[in-house]
C-alpha positions as CSV (number, residue, x, y, z in Angstrom):
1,X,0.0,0.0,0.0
2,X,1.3,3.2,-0.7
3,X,0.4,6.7,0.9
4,X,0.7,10.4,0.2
5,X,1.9,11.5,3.8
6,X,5.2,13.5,3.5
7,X,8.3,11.9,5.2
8,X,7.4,13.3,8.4
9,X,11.1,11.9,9.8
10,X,13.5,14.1,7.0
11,X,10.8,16.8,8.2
12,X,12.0,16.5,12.1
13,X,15.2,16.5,11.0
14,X,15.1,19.7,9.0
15,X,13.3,21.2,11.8
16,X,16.6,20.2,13.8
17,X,19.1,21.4,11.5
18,X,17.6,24.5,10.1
19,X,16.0,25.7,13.6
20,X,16.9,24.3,16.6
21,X,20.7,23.8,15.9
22,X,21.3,27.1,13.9
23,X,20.0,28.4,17.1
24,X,22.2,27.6,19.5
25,X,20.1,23.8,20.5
26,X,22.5,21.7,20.2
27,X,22.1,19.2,23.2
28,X,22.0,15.6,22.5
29,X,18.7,15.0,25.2
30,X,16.7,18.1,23.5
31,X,17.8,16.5,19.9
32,X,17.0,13.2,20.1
33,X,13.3,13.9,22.0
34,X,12.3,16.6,19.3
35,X,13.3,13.8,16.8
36,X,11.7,10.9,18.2
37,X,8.0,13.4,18.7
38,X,6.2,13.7,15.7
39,X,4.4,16.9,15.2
40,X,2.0,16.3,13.4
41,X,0.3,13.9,15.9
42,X,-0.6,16.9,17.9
43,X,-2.0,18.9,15.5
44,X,-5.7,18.4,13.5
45,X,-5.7,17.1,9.8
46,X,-6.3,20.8,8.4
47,X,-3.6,21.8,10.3
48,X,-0.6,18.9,10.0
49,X,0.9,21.0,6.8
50,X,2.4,23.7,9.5
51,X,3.8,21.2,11.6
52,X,7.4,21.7,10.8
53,X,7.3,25.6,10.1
54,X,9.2,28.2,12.6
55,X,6.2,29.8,13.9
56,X,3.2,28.5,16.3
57,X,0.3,26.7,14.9
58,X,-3.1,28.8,16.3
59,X,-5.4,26.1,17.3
60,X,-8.3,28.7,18.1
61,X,-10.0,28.1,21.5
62,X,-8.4,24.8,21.9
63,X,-5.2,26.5,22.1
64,X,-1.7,26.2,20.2
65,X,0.9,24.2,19.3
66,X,3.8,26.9,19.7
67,X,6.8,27.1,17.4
68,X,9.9,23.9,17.7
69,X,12.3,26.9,18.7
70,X,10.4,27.6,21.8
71,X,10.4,23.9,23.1
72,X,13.7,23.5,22.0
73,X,14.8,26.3,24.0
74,X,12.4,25.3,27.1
75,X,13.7,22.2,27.2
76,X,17.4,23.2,27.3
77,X,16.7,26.0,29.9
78,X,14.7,23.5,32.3
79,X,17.3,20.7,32.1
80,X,14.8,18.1,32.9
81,X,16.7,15.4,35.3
82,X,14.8,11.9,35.8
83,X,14.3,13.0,40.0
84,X,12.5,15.6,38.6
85,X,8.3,16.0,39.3
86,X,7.4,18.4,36.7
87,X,3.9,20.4,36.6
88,X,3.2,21.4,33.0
89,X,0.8,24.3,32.2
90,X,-0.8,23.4,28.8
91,X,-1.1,25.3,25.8
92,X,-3.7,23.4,24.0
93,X,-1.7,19.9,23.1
94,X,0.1,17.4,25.0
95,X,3.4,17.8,22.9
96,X,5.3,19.2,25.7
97,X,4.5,16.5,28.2
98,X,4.9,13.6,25.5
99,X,8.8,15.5,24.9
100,X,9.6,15.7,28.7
101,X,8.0,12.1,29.9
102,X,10.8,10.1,29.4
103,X,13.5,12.6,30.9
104,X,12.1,12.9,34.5
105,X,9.7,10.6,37.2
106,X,6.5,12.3,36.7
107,X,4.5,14.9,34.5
108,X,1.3,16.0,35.5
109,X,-0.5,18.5,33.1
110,X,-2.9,21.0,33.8
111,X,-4.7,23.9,31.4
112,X,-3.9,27.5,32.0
113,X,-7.0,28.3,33.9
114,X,-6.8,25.7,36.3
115,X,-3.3,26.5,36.8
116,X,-4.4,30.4,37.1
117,X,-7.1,29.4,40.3
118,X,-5.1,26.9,41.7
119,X,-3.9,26.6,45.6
120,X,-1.6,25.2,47.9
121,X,1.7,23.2,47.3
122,X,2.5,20.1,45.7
123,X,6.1,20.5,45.9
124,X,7.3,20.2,42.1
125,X,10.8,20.2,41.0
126,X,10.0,22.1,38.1
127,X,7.1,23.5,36.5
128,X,7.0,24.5,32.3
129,X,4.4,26.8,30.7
130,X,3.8,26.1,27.7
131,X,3.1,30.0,27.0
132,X,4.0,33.1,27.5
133,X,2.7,34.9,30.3
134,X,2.0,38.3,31.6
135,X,2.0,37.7,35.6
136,X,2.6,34.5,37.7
137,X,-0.1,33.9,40.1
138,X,0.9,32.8,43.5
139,X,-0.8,29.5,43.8
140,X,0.7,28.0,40.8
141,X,4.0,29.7,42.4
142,X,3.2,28.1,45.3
143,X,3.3,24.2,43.6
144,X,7.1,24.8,43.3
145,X,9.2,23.3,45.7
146,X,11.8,25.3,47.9
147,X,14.5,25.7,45.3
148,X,12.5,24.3,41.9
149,X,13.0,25.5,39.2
150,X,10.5,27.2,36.5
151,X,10.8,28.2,32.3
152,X,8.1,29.9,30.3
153,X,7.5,32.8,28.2
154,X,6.4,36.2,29.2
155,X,5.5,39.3,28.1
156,X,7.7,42.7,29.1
157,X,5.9,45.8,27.5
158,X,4.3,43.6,24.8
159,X,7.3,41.7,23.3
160,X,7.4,37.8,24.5
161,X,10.8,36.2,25.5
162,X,12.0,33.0,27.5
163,X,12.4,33.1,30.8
164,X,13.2,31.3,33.8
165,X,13.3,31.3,37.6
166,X,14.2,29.5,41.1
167,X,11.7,29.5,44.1
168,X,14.2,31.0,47.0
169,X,12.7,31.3,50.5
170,X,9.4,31.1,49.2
171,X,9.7,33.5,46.2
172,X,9.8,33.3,42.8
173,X,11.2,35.7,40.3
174,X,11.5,35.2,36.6
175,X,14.6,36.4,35.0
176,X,14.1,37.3,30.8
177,X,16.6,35.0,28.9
178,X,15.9,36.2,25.1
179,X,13.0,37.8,22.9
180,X,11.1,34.1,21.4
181,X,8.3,34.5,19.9
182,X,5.7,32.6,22.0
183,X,2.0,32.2,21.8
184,X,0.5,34.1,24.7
185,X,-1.8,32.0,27.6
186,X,-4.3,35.4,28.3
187,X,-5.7,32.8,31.6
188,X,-2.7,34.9,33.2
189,X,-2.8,38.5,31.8
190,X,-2.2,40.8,34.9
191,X,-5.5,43.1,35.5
192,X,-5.6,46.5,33.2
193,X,-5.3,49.2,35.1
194,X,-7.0,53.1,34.9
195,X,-5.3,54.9,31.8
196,X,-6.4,58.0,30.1
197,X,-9.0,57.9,27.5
């Protein structure tokens, strides 16, 4: 039987050596997950034609399935070890979790607005947002262990760039790595304030 599906392997592999690696991601863990996770799979049939291009795929309400740069770097910024409990914050897919799964002991996902209302701690190594966000609120600051780690995109005065940050006596601040162009999760847009009409 023969079939008219494009050679979705040479595809992850240009993605790697056009993208990722021209781009400074060049570690072997990051490589060989982004190679091994088809694309495609995450993404509906009208939409499996973008899998492989250098910008996010808009999935409309259901969310987005944000460009291989941006996982590549999140991946390489979060340096996933296999103690690690990860908390992901979902964009719409499950391609980050199926990426991370086999570097670390457990993933647990969980959509941006639950992850906006939730409470208490669950004492996570590291938590991903697969996003960019304007503020972090403090009960999905408050899942990270003392000292855990967290990567995700933000938004400075409207430009979107990879970040990352460490939980130190109970506090979290996230320190702006590089401008990435990074669909934006509005569950955590901080509240507009009074401004002249």
């Amino acid at each position: 039987m023969t079939t008219n599906m494009p050679d979705t392997y040479t595809a992850r592999r240009a993605m790697i050596d056009s993208q990722l690696r021209t781009s400074g991601v060049n570690e072997e863990y990051v490589l060989a997950r982004m190679l091994a996770v088809a694309r495609e799979d995450f993404l509906p049939a009208e939409k499996v034609a973008y899998a492989y291009t250098d910008r996010a795929v808009m999935l409309g309400t259901a969310g987005h399935l944000a460009a291989p740069l941006f996982y590549g770097k999140l991946l390489l910024e979060a340096a996933p070890m296999p103690s690690d409990r990860v908390l992901v914050v979902g964009g719409g897919t499950d391609y980050l979790v199926t990426l991370l799964r086999p570097l670390v002991s457990e993933v647990v996902q969980i959509d941006a607005s639950a992850a906006r209302d939730t409470a208490g701690g669950a004492g996570y190594s590291l938590i991903l947002i697969d996003g960019a966000i304007e503020q972090l609120p403090e009960g999905l600051a408050a899942q990270l262990a003392d000292d855990g780690r967290i990567v995700t995109g933000l938004v400075l005065r409207q430009v979107t760039r990879l970040a990352t940050g460490r939980k130190v006596a109970g506090k979290v601040n996230l320190q702006p790595i590089e401008d990435l162009g990074i669909p934006v999760l509005h569950a955590f847009d901080a509240p507009k304030g009074w401004t002249f009409a």
